[in-house]
C-alpha positions as CSV (number, residue, x, y, z in Angstrom):
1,X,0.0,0.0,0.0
2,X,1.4,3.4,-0.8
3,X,1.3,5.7,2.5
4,X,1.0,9.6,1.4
5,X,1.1,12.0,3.8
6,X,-1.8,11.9,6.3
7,X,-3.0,8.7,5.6
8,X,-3.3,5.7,2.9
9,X,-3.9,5.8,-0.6
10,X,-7.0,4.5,-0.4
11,X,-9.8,4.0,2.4
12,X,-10.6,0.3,3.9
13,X,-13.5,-0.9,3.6
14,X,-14.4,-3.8,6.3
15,X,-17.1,-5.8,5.4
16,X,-18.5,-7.0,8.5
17,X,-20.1,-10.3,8.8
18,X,-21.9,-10.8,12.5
19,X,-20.1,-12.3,15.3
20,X,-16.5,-12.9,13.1
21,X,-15.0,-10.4,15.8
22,X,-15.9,-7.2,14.3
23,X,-15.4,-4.9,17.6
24,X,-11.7,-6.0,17.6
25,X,-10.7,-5.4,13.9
26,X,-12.6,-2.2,14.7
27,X,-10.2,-1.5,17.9
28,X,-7.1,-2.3,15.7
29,X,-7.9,0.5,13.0
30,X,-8.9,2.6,15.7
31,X,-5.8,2.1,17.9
32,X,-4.0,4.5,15.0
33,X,-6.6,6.0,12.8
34,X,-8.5,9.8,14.0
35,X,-12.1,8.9,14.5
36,X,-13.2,11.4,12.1
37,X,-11.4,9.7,9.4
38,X,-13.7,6.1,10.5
39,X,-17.2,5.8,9.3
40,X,-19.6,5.1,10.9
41,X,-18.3,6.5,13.8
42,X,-18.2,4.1,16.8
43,X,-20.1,2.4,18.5
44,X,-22.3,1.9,15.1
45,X,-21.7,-1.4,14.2
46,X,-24.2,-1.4,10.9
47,X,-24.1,0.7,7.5
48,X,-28.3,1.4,7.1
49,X,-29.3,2.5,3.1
50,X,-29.0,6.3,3.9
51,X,-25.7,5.9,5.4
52,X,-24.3,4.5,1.9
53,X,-24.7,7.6,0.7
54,X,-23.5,9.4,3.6
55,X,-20.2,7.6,2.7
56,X,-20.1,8.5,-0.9
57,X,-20.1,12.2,0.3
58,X,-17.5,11.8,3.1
59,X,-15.0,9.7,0.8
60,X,-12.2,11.7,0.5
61,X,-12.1,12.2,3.9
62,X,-12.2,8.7,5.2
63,X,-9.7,6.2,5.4
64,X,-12.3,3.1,6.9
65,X,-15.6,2.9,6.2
66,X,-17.2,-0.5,8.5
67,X,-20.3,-1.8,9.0
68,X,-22.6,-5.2,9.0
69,X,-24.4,-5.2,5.8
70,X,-27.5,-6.2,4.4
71,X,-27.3,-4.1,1.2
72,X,-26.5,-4.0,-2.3
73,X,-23.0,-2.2,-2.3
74,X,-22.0,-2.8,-5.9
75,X,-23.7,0.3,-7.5
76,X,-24.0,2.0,-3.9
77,X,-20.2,2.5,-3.0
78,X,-17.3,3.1,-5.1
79,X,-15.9,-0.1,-4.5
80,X,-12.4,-0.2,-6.6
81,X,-11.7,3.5,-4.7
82,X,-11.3,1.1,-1.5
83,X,-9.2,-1.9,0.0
84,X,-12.1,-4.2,0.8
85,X,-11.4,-7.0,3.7
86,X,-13.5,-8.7,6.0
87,X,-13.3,-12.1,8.6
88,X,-14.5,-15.4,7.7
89,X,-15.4,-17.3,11.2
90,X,-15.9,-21.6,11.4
91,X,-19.2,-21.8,10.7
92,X,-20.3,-24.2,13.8
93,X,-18.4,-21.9,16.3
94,X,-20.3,-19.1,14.1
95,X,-23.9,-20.8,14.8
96,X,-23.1,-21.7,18.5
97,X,-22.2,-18.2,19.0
98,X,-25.5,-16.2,17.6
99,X,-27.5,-18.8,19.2
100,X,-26.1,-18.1,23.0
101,X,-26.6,-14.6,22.0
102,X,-30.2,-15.0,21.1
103,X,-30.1,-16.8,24.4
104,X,-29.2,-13.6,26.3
105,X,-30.7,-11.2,24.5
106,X,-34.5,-10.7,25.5
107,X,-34.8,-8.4,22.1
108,X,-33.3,-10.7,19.6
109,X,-35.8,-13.2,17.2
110,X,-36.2,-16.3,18.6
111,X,-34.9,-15.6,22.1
112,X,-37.6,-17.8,24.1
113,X,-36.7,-20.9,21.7
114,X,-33.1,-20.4,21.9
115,X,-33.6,-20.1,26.2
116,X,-35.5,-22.8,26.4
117,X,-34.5,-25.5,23.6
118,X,-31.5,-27.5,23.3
119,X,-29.2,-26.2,20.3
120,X,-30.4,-29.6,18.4
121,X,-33.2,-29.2,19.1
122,X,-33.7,-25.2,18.5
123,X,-32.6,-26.0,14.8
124,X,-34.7,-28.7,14.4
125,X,-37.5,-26.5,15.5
126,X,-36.3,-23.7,13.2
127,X,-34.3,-25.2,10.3
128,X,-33.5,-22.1,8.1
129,X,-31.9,-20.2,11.4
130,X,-28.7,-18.7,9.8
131,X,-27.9,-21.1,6.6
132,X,-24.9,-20.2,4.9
133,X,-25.1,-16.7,6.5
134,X,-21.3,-15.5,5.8
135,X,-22.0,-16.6,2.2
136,X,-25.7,-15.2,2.6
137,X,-24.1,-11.7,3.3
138,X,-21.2,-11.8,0.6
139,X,-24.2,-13.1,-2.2
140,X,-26.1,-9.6,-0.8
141,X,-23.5,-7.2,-0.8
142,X,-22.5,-7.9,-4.2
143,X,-25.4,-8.7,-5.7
144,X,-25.0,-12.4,-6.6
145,X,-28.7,-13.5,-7.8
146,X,-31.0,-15.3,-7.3
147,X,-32.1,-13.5,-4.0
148,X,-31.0,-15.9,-1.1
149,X,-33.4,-18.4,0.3
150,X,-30.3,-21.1,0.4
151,X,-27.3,-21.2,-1.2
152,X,-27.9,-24.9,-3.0
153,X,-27.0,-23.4,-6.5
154,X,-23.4,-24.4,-7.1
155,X,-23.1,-21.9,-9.5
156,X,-24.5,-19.0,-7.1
157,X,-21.6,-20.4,-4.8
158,X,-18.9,-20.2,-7.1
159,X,-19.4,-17.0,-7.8
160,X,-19.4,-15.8,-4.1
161,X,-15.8,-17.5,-4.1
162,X,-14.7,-15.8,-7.1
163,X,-15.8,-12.5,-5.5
164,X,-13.6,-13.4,-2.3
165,X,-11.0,-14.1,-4.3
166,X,-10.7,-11.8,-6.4
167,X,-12.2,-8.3,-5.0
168,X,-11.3,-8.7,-1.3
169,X,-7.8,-7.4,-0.4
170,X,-7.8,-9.4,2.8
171,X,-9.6,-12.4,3.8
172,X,-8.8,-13.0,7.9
173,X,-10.4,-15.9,10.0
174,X,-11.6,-15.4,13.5
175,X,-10.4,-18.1,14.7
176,X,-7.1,-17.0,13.7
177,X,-7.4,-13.3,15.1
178,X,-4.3,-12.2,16.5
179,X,-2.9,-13.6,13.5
180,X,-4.6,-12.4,11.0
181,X,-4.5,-8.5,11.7
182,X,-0.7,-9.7,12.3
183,X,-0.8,-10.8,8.7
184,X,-2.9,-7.7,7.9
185,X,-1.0,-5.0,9.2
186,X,1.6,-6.6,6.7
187,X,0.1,-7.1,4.2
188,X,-1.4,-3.2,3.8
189,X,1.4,-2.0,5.4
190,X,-0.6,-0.7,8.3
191,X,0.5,-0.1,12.1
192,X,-0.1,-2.7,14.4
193,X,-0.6,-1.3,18.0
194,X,-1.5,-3.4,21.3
195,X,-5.2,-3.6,20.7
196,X,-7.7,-1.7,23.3
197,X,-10.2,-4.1,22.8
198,X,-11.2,-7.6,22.3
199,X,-14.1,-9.1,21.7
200,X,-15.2,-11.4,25.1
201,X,-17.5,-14.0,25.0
202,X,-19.9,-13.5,28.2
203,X,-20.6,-17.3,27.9
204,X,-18.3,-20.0,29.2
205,X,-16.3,-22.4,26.7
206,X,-17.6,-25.4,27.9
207,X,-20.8,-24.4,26.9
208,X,-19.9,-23.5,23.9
209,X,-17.8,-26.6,23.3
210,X,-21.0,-28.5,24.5
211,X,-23.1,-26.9,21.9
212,X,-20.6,-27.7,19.4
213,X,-21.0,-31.4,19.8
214,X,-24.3,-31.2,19.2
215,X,-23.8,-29.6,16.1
216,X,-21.4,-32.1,15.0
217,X,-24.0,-34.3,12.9
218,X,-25.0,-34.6,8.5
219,X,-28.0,-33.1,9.5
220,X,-26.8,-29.8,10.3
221,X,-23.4,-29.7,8.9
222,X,-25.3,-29.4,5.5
223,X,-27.3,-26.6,6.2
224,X,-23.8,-24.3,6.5
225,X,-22.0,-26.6,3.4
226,X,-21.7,-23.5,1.8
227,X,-20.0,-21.6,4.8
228,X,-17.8,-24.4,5.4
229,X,-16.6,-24.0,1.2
230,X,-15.4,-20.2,2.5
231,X,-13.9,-21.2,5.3
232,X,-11.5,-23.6,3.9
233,X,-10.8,-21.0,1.1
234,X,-10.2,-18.5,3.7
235,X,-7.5,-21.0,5.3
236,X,-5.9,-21.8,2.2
237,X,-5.9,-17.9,1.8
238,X,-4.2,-17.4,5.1
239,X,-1.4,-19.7,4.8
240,X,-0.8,-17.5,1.3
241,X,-0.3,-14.6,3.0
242,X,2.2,-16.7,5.3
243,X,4.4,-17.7,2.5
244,X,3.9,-14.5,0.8
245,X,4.6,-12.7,4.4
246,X,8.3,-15.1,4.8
247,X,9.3,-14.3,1.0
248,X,8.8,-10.6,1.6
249,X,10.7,-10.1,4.5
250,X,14.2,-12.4,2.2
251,X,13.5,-10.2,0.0
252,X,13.4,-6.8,2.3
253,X,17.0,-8.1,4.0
254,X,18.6,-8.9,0.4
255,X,16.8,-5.4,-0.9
256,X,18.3,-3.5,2.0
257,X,21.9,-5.5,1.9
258,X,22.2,-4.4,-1.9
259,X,20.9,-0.6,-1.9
260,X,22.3,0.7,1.6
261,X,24.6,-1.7,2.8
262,X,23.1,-3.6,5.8
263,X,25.0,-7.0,6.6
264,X,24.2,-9.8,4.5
265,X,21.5,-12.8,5.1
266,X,22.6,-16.4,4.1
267,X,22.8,-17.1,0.4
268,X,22.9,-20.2,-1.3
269,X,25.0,-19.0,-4.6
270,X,26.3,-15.7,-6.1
271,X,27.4,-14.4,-9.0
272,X,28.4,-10.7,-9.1
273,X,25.2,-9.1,-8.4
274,X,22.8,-12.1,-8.7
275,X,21.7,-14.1,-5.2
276,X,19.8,-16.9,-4.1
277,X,18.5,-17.6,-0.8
278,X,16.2,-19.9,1.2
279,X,13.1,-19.3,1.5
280,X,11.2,-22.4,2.9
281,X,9.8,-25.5,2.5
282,X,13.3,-27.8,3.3
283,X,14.2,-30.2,5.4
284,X,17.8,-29.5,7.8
285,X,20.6,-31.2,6.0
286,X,22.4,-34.0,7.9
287,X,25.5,-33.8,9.3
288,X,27.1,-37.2,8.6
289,X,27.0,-39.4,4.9
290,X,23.6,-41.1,4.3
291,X,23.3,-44.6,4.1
292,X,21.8,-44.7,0.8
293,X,25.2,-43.7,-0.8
294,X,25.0,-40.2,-0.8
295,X,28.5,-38.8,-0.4
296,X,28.0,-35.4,0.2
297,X,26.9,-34.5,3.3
298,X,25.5,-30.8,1.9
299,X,22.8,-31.3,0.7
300,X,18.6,-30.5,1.7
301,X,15.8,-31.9,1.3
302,X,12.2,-30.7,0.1
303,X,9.6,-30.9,3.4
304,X,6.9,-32.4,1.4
305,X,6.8,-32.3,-2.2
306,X,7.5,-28.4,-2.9
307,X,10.2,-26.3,-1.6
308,X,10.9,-22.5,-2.1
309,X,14.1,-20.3,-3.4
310,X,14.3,-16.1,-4.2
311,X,16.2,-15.3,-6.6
312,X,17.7,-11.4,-6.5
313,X,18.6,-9.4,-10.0
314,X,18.5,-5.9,-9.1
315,X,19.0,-4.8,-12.6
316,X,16.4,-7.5,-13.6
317,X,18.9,-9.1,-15.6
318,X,17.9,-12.6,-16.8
319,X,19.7,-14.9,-15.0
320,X,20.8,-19.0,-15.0
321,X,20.1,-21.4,-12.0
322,X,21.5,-24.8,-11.6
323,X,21.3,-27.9,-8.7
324,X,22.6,-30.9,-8.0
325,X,19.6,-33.6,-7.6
326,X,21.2,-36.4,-5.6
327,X,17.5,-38.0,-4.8
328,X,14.2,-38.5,-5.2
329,X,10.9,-39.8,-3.7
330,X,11.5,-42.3,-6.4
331,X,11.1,-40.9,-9.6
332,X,13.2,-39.3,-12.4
333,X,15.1,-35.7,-12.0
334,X,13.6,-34.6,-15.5
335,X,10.2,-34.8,-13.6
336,X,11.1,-32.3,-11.2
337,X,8.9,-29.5,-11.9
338,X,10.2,-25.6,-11.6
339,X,8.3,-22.7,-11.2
340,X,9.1,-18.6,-11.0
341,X,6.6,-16.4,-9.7
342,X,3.9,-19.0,-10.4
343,X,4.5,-19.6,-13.9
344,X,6.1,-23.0,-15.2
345,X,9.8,-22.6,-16.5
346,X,11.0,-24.8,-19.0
347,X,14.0,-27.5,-17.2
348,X,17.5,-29.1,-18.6
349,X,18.7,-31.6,-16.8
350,X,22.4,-33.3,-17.4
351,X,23.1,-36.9,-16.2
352,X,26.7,-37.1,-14.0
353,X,27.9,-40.2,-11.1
354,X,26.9,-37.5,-8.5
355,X,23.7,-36.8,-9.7
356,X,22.0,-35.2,-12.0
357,X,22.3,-31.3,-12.8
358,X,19.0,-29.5,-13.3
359,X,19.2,-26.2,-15.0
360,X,16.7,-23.3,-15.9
361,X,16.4,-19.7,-16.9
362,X,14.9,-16.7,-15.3
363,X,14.0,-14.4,-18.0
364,X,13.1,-10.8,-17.5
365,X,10.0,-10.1,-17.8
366,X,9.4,-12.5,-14.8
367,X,12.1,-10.4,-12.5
368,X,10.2,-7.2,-13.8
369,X,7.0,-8.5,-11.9
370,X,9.0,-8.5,-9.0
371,X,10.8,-5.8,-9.1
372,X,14.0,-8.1,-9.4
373,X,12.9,-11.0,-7.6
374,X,11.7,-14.5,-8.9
375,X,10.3,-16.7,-6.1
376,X,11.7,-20.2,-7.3
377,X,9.5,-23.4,-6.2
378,X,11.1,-26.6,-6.7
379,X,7.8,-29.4,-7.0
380,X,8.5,-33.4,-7.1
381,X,6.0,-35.4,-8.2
382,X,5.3,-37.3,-4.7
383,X,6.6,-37.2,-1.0
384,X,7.6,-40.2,0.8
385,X,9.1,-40.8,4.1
386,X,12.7,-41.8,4.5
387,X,12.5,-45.9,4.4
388,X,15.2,-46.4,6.7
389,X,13.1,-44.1,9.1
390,X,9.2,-44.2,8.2
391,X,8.5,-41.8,11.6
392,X,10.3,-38.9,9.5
393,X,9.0,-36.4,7.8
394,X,8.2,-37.0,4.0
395,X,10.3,-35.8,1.2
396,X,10.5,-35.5,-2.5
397,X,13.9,-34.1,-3.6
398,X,17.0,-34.2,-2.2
399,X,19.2,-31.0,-3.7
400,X,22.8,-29.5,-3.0
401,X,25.5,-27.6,-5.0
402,X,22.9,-24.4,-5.9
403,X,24.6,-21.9,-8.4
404,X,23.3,-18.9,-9.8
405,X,24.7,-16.6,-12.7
406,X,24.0,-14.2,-16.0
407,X,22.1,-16.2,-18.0
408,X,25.0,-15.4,-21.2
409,X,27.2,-16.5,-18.9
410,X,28.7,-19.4,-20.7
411,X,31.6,-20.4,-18.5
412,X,29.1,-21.0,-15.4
413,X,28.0,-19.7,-12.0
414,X,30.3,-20.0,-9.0
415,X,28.9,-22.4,-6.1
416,X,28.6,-20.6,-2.3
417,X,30.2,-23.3,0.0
């Protein structure tokens, strides 16, 4: 996010679905935003039709607009003038929790049932309480038809995952609170102060948890299948912005080692101005020779079947990277699949004694999208556990002797040790 003067380039827009722990996203933006600049102003929790247009007047002067909503937005707000996140909670813990509400609150629909009826048994009694209503509330806001009654269309759901995937800046899950606004404040390059407020459940957790279980059935697991789709796309977002959150901060130390200076990280291979570094993904090397007849004791293995590499040409130069494949989870080297900032690159592999050398090029419209990075994922084509030690983690490809250089550079790369 670009930070002028004052404030951010453009306003947030949080779009908040009931009980996914709204009051404490609102606390975090409040810890370091002036209240005039927040809309609504707290403690109004819900955007109503006339305040839509309230906030198209107030625009320029806002930097985060909040609210629950059970509008249209797409022709009410200037959405692409905003950052647009919200929270995604688990959908049983989401259901549990607005029924203990409705348990406390004398003013809330269907209080007396939920006081005096078992959670079962309250949705038996009342079947369409809440269905699918985080993907209910998405469908609204952006106008996803047919108007909801359920969400059994598959069609109607896929496009409420398209518009989570593809118009939301930041998809967080409640569960996961204090680390998504962690991963938030990152990824928007916002502050992130000590938080004056979190959200407190006034009911115990064993009654929650008790609740749960009774929950825990085909019956009304399928009533929220299409809440339980979104939340497994909001964790599969999450652990994105984990890897994308680790290769950032390689790439900030190698960034700031090259322009100003600062002491170096570790780095596999250089070659004049070129680098390569760990990212993640691999498994510590060992210290002695393996039994399997592996003679060089520097070497790494890939945790799993991927592993990642960042690759540094400031200039955006094209550049060559080679490796050493000295194993596999049984299969061939020229499997091995190689990809640069997501996009397959095109492998040569050379057969030697020691193993075989796998080569590829980083060309430079691929650094350009980076700004001079490629983030390099080695993929094998299955994991296995080590035979001689099935309780270890499983691996794909074993790799050592990394070596990076121009990519007209004919005599090759030099080798770190």
């Amino acid at each position: 996010m670009r930070i002028q003067a004052g404030g951010m380039d453009r306003p947030v827009f949080f779009l908040h679905i009931e009980k996914t722990g709204g009051n404490t996203v609102n606390s975090y933006f409040l810890s370091f935003l002036p209240v005039e600049s927040v809309f609504p102003p707290p403690p109004q929790l819900t955007i109503e039709g006339h305040d839509l247009e309230r906030a198209r007047e107030l625009l320029d002067g806002l930097q985060y607009i909040h609210g629950h909503v059970g509008w249209n937005l797409v022709n009410e707000l200037p959405l692409d003038r905003m950052r647009i996140i919200t929270f995604i909670r688990e959908p049983v813990s989401l259901l549990v929790s607005h029924y203990l509400y409705a348990r406390q609150d004398p003013e809330l629909p269907h209080h007396e049932a939920a006081k005096t009826l078992r959670i079962d048994e309250f949705m038996r009694r009342i079947p369409d309480y809440l269905p699918d209503r985080q993907a209910r509330t998405l469908a609204n806001a952006f106008a996803i038809p047919p108007e909801p009654s359920n969400l059994t269309d598959d069609r109607r759901l896929a496009a409420v995952r398209a518009i989570l995937d593809e118009r939301f800046d930041f998809v967080g899950i409640t569960d996961r609170l204090g680390e998504s606004l962690h991963l938030l404040s990152e990824r928007l390059a916002l502050p992130l102060f000590p938080l004056a407020r979190e959200n407190v459940s006034q009911t115990g957790k064993a009654e929650h948890e008790d609740c749960r279980a009774l929950l825990m059935q085909e019956e009304f697991l399928a009533q929220f299948s299409g809440d339980l789709a979104l939340y497994r796309m909001a964790q599969q977002k999450m652990e994105g912005y984990r890897r994308d959150s680790r290769l950032h901060r390689v790439e900030n130390l190698l960034l700031r080692g090259t322009r100003f200076g600062t002491p170096r990280p570790f780095v596999l291979a250089r070659s004049a101005e070129l680098e390569l570094a760990f990212v993640d993904g691999w498994q510590p090397q060992r210290w002695m020779p393996a039994a399997d007849g592996m003679s060089d004791a520097n070497y790494w293995w890939t945790d799993g079947r991927s592993a990642r590499l960042l690759a540094h040409s400031p200039h955006c130069r094209p550049c060559r990277l080679g490796m050493k494949i000295i194993g596999t989870a049984g299969f061939a080297a020229q499997d091995i699949e190689v990809f640069g900032n997501g996009k397959r690159l095109e492998t040569l592999c050379s057969g030697s004694e020691s193993g075989v050398r796998l080569a590829f090029t980083v060309p430079e419209n691929l650094l350009r999208d980076r700004a001079g990075f490629a983030e390099i994922e080695i993929v094998g084509q299955r994991a296995i556990a080590p035979p001689e030690a099935p309780e270890l983690p499983m691996r794909s490809v074993a790799v050592s002797a990394f070596s990076i250089a121009p990519a007209n550079d004919l005599k090759g790369p030099t080798d770190a040790s």
